[in-house]
C-alpha positions in Angstrom: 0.0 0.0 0.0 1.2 3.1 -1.3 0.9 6.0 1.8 0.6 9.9 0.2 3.4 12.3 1.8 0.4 14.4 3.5 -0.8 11.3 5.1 2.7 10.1 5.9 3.5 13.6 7.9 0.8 13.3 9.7 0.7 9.1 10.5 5.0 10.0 11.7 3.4 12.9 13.8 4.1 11.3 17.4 3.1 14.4 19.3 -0.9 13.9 17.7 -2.6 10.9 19.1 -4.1 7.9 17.3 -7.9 9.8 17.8 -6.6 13.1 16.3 -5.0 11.4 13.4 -8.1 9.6 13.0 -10.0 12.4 13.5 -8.1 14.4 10.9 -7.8 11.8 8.2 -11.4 10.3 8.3 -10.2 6.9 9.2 -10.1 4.5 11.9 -7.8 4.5 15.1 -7.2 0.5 14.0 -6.6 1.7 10.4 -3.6 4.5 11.9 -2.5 1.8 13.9 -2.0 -0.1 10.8 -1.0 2.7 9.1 1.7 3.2 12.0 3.1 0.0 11.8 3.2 -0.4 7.6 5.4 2.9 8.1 7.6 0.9 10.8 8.1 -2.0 8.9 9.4 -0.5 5.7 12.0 1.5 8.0 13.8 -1.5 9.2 15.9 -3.4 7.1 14.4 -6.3 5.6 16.5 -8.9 6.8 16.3 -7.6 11.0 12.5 -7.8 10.5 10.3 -10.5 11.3 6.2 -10.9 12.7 4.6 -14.0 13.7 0.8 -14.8 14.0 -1.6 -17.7 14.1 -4.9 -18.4 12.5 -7.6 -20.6 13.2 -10.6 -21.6 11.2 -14.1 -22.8 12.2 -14.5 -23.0 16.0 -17.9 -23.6 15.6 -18.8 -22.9 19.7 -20.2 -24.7 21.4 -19.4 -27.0 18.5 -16.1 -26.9 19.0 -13.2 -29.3 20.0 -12.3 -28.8 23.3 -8.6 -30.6 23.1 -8.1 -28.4 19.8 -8.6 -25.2 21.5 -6.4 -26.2 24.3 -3.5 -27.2 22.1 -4.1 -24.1 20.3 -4.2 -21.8 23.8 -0.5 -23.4 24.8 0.7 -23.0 21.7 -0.1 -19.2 21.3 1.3 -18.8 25.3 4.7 -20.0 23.6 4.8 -18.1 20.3 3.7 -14.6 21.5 2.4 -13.9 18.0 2.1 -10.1 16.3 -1.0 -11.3 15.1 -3.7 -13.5 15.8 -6.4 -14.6 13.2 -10.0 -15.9 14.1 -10.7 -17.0 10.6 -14.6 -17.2 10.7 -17.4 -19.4 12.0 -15.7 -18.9 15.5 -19.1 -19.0 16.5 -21.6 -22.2 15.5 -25.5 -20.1 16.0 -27.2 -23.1 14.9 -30.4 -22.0 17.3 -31.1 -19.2 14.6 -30.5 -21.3 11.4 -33.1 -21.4 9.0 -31.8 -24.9 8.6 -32.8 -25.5 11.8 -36.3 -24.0 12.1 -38.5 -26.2 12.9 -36.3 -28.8 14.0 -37.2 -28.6 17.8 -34.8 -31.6 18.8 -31.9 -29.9 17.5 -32.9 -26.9 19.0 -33.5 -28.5 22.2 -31.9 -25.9 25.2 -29.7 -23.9 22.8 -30.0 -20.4 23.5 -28.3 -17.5 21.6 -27.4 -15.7 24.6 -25.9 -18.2 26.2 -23.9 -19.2 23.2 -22.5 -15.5 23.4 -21.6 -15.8 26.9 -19.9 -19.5 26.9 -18.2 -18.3 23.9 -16.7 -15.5 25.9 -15.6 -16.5 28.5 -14.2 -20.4 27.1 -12.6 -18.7 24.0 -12.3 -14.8 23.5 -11.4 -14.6 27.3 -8.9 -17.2 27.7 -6.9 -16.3 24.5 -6.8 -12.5 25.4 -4.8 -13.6 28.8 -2.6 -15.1 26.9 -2.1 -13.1 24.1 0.6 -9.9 24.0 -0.6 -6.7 24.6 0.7 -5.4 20.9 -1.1 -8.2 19.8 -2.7 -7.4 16.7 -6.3 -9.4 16.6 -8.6 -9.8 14.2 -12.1 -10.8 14.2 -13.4 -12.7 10.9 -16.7 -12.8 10.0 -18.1 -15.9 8.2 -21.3 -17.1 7.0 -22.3 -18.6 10.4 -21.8 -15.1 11.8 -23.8 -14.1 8.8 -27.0 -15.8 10.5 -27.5 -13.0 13.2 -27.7 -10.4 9.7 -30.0 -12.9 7.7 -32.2 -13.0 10.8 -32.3 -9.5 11.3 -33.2 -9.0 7.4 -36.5 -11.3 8.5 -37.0 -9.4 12.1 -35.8 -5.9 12.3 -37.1 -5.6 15.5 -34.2 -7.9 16.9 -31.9 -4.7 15.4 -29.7 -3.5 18.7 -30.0 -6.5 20.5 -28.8 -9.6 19.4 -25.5 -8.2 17.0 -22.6 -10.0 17.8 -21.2 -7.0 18.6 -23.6 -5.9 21.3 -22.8 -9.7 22.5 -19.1 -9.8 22.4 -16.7 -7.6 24.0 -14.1 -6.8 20.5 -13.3 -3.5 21.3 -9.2 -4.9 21.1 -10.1 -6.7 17.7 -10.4 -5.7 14.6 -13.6 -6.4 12.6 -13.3 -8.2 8.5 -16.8 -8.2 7.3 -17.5 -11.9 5.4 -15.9 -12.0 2.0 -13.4 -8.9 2.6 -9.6 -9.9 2.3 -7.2 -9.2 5.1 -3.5 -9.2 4.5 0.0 -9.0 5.9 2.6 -8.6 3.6 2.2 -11.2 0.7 0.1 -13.1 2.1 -3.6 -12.8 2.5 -6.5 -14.0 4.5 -10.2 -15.1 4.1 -13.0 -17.0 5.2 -13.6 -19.3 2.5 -17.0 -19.0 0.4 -16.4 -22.4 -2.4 -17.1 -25.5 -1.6 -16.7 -27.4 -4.7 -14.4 -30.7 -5.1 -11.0 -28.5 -6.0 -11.9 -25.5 -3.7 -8.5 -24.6 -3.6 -8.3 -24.0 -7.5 -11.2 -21.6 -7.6 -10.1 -19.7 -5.2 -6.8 -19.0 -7.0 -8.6 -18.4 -9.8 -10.8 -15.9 -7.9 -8.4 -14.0 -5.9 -4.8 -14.1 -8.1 -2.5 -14.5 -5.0 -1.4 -15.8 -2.0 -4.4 -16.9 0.1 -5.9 -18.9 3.2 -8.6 -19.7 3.9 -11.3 -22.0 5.9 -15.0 -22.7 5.3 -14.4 -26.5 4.3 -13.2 -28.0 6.8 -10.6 -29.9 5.4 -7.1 -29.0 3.8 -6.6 -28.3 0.4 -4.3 -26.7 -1.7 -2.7 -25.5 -5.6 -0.7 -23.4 -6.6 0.0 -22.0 -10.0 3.0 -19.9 -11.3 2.1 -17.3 -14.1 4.4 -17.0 -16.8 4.8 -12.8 -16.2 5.7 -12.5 -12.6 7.4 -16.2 -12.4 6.5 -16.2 -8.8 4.6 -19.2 -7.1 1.0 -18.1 -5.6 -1.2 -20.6 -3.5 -4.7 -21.4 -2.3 -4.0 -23.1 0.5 -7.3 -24.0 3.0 -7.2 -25.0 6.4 -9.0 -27.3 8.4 -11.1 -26.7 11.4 -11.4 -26.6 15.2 -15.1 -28.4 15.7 -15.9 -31.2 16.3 -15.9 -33.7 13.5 -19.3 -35.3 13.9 -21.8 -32.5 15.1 -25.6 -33.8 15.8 -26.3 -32.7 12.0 -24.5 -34.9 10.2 -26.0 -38.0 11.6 -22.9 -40.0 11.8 -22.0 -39.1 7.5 -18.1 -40.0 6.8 -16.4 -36.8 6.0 -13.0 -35.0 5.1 -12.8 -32.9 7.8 -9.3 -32.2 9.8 -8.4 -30.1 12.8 -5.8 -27.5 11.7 -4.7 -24.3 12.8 -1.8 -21.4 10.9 1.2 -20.4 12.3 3.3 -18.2 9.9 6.5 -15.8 9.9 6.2 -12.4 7.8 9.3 -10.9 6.6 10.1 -7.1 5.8 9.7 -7.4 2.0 6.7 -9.1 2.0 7.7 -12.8 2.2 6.1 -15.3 4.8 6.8 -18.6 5.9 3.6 -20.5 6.7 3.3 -24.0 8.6 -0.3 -25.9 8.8 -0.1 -28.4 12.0 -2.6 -30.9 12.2 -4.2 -32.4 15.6 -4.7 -35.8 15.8 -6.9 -37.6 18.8 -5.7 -34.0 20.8 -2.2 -34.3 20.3 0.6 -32.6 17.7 4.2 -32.0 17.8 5.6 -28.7 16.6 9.1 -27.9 16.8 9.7 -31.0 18.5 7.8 -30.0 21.5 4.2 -32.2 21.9 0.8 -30.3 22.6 -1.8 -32.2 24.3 -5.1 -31.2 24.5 -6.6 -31.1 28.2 -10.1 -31.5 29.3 -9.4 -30.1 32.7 -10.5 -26.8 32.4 -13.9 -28.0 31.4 -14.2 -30.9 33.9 -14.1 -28.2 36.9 -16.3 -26.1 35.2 
């Protein structure tokens, strides 16, 4: 991203405050944080810099798997990332699925409220403890988010009350809308939206670069060099952190995997990713073994 000298003078301003900046260019605080730290990066020399972060897909609460997210909560305590990802579909919001209506057995004590508050305090809470205070986070939207909108499209009269963000306390995250692209350097982030047998193909096709993504559950990639830039770009999507069988399937067989990101982004743009994959609650990663514990839950 190319930043105009006027903007520049004022984003380098350190006696004006993130608000007045803000305030004066018509943006964001986040976005002249952003701004702030683009303008840091490219004074450092390349090979001094380097960010971490994590990303996870498809939580899915109170679908989700509990060993997953513990394996995933020690492993951001040890990496202390620069930026951490919820990908979309953190939360599940079956009780308001017009797939659902109808279906009183599946419905059977879920309450949206509730799943706001359990997903607070078992997820949002327990990763901001560990978390780093620069800590950039960001809050995906995905289609299951989408269900409060949809509802409110049917019931306006809902409007105020039941938005996950009257629900969920992300004033320290940053919001991505479904479908909008979020990126670090080269590479670039997204919920997922195709679904077809090579996923990972279309979505090359569709966005021309360097891309992640969740939505199918499983893992899934291609990658494609063109013949003008003669650099490698890749699809590349990411499994989830739900349970594999939820009370909708019935039992079906199915391809999906629990996966989560962890990546390295350079000064010029370059990033080292690395998918790790939990099997029965347990991975290895840098030699070290993450199990996942139900303690936590058990005292609850």
């Amino acid at each position: 991203m190319k930043i105009s000298n006027s903007w520049r003078n004022l984003l380098e301003n350190r006696n004006l405050s993130r608000e007045k900046v803000a305030e004066q260019l018509g943006i964001s605080t986040e976005d002249v944080r952003a701004l702030r730290r683009i303008i840091k990066i490219e004074k450092k020399p390349l090979g001094n810099f380097r960010e971490t972060g994590i990303a996870a897909w498809d939580i899915h609460y109170p679908e989700h798997n509990k060993e997953c997210i513990e394996i995933l909560l020690d492993f951001t305590k040890d990496l202390q990332p620069d930026y951490f990802i919820l990908g979309g579909d953190q939360l599940d919001l079956g009780c308001i699925s017009v797939f659902n209506q109808g279906k009183l057995k599946l419905l059977e004590n879920k309450r949206l409220k509730e799943e706001y508050d359990g997903f607070q305090r078992d997820i949002l809470d327990r990763f901001e403890k560990v978390l780093p205070r620069k800590c950039r986070k960001l809050f995906m939207m995905g289609n299951h988010e989408d269900r409060v909108e949809r509802l409110l499209e049917c019931e306006p009269q809902y409007i105020g009350l039941i938005e996950i963000e009257k629900n969920l306390n992300l004033k320290k995250w940053k919001i991505i809308p479904n479908n909008e692209v979020f990126s670090i350097g080269n590479i670039n982030f997204i919920h997922g939206c195709y679904t077809c047998k090579y996923h990972a193909n279309k979505t090359l096709s569709v966005y021309g670069d360097n891309v992640f993504y969740g939505h199918v559950h499983n893992n899934q990639s291609f990658t494609q060099t063109t013949k003008i830039e003669n650099q490698p770009q890749r699809a590349t999507a990411v499994g989830c952190l739900c349970n594999k069988n939820p009370e909708w399937m019935r039992g079906r067989p199915n391809s999906w995997t629990h996966e989560f990101l962890h990546f390295s982004v350079f000064g010029d743009g370059n990033f080292s990713p690395h998918i790790e994959t939990i099997i029965n609650g347990r991975c290895e990663i840098n030699g070290k073994i993450y199990k996942g514990s139900r303690q936590f839950y058990e005292e609850e």
